[in-house]
Z-matrix of the N, CA and C atoms (Angstrom, degrees):
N
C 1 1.445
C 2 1.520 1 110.64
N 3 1.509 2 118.19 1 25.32
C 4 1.344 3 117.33 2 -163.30
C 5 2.199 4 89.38 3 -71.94
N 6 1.094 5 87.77 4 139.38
C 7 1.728 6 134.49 5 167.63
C 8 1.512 7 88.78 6 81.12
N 9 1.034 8 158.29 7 8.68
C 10 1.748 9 147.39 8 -171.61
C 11 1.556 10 90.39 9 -76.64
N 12 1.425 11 103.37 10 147.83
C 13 1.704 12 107.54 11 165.10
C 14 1.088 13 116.47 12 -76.33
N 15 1.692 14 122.48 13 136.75
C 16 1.350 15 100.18 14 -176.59
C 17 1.750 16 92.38 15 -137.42
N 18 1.581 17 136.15 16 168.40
C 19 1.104 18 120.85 17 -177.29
C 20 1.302 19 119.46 18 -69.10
N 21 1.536 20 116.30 19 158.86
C 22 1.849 21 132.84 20 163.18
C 23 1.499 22 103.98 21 -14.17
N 24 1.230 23 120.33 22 129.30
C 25 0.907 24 119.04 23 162.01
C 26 1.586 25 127.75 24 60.46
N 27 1.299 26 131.20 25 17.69
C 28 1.025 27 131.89 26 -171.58
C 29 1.840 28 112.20 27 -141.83
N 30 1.264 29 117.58 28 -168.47
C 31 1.583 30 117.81 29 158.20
C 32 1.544 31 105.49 30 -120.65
N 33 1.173 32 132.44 31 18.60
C 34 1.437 33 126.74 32 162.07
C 35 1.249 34 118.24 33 -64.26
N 36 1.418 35 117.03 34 118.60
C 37 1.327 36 107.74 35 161.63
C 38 1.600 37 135.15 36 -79.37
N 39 1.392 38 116.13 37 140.98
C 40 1.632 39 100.82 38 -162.72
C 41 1.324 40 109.52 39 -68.46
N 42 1.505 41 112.67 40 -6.94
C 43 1.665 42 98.87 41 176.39
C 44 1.247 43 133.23 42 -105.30
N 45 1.793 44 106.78 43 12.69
C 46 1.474 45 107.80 44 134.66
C 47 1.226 46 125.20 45 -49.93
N 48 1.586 47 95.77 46 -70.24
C 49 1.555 48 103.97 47 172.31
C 50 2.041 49 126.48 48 -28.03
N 51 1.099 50 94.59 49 -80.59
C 52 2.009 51 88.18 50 150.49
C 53 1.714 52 111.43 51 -29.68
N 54 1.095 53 117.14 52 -60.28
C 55 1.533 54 100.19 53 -158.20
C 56 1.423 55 88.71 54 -65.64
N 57 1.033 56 126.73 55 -63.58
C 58 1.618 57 132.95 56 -163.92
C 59 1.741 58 109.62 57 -25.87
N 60 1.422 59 95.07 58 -53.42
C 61 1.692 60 113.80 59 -173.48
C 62 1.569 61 104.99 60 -65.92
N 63 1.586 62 100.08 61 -38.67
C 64 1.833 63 91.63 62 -175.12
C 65 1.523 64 114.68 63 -77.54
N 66 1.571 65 116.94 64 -10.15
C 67 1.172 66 104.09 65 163.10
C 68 1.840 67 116.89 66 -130.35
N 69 1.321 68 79.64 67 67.78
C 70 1.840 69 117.14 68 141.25
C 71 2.206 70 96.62 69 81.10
N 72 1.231 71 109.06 70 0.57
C 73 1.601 72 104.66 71 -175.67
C 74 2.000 73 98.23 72 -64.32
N 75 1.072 74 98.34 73 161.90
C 76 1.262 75 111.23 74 176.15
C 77 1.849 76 120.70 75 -107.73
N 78 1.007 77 111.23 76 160.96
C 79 1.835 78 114.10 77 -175.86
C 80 1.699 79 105.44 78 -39.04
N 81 1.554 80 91.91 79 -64.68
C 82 1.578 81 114.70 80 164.46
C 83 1.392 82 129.23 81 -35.89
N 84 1.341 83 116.31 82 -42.92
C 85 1.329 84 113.89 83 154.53
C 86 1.190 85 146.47 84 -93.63
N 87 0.922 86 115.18 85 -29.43
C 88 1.749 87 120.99 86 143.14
C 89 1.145 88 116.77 87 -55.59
N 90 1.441 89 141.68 88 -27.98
C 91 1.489 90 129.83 89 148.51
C 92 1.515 91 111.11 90 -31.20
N 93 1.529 92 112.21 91 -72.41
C 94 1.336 93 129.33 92 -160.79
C 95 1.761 94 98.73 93 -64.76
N 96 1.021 95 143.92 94 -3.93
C 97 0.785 96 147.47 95 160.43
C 98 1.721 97 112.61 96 -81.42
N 99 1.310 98 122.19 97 -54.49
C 100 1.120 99 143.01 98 -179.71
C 101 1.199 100 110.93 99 -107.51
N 102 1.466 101 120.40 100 92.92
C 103 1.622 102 126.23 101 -144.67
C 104 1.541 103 84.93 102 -102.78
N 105 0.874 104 148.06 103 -42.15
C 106 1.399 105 145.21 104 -144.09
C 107 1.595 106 109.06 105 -105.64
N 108 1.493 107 108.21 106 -17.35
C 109 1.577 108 119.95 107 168.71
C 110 1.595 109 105.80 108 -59.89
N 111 1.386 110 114.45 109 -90.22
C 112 1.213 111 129.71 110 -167.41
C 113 1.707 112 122.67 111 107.68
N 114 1.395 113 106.38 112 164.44
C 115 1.212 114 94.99 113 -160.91
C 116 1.708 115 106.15 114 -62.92
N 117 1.835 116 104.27 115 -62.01
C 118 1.514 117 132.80 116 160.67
C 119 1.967 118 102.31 117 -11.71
N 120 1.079 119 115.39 118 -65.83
C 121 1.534 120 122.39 119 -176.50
C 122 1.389 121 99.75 120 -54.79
N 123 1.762 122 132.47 121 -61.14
C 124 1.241 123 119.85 122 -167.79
C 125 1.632 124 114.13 123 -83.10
N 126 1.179 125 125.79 124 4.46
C 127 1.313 126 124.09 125 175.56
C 128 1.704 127 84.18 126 -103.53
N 129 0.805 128 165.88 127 27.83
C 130 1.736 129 168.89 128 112.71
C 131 1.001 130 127.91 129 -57.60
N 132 1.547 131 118.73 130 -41.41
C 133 1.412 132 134.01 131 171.13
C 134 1.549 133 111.65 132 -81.13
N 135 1.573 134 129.12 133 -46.08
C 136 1.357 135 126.23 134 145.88
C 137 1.143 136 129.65 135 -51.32
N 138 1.445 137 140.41 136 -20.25
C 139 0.899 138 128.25 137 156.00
C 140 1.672 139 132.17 138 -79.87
N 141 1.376 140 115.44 139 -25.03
C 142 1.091 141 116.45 140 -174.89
C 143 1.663 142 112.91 141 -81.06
N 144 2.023 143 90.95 142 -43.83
C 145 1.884 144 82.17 143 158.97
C 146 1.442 145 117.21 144 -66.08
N 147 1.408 146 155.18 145 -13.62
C 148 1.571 147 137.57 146 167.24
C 149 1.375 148 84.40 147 -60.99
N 150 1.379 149 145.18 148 -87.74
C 151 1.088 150 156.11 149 -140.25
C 152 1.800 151 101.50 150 -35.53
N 153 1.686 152 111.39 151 -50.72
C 154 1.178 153 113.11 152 -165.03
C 155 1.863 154 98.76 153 -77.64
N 156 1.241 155 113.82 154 -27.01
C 157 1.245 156 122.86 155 -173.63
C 158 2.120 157 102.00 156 -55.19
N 159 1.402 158 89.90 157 -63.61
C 160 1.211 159 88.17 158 -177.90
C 161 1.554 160 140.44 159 -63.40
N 162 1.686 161 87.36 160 -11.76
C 163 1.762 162 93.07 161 168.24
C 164 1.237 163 129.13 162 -96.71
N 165 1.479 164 105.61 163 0.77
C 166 1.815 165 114.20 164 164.53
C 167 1.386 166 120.06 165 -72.22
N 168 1.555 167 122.11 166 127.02
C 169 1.294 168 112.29 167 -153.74
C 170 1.851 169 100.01 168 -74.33
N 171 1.195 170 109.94 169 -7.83
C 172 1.510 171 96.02 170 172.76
C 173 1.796 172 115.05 171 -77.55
N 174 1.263 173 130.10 172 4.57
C 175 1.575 174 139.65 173 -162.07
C 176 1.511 175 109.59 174 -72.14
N 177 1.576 176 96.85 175 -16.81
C 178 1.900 177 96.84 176 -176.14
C 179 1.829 178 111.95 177 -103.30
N 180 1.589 179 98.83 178 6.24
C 181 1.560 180 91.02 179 162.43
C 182 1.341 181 106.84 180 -101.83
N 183 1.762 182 96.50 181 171.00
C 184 0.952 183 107.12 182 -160.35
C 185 1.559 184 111.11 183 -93.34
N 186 1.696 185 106.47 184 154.72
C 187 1.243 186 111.35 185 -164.42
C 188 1.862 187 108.17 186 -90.00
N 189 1.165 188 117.50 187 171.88
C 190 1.664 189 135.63 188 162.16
C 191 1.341 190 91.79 189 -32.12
N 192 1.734 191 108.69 190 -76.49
C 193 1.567 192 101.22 191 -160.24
C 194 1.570 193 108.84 192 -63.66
N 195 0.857 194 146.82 193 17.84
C 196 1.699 195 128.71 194 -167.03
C 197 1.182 196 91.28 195 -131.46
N 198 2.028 197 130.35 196 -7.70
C 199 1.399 198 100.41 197 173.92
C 200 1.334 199 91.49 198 -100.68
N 201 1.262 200 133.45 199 -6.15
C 202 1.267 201 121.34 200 -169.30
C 203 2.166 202 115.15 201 -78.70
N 204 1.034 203 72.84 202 -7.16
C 205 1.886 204 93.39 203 177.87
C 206 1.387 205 87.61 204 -51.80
């Protein structure tokens, strides 16, 4: 996984975490999966990537899922 972001202190990558969430797991369970993360840590790592999401000037087009509506 050399250069992938992965959370503080750990070797998780956050885009398990994403996949996990996009198919339907909850904070809560991906904790329990990732015992040593915590909930606090993965609501940190999602938030800071939206944060980075939204300051890329490409963040206001539109995505796959929203044309597929």
């Amino acid at each position: 996984m050399r250069g992938a972001p992965v959370i503080a202190g750990t070797r998780v990558p956050v885009v398990k975490i994403l996949y996990l969430l996009k198919e339907g797991f909850t904070l809560k369970e991906i904790s329990k999966q990732y015992p040593h993360v915590g909930i606090q840590k993965l609501k940190g790592a999602i938030n800071e990537l939206a944060h980075k999401v939204e300051s890329r000037p490409y963040a206001t087009q539109v995505s796959q899922a929203q044309t597929a509506a």
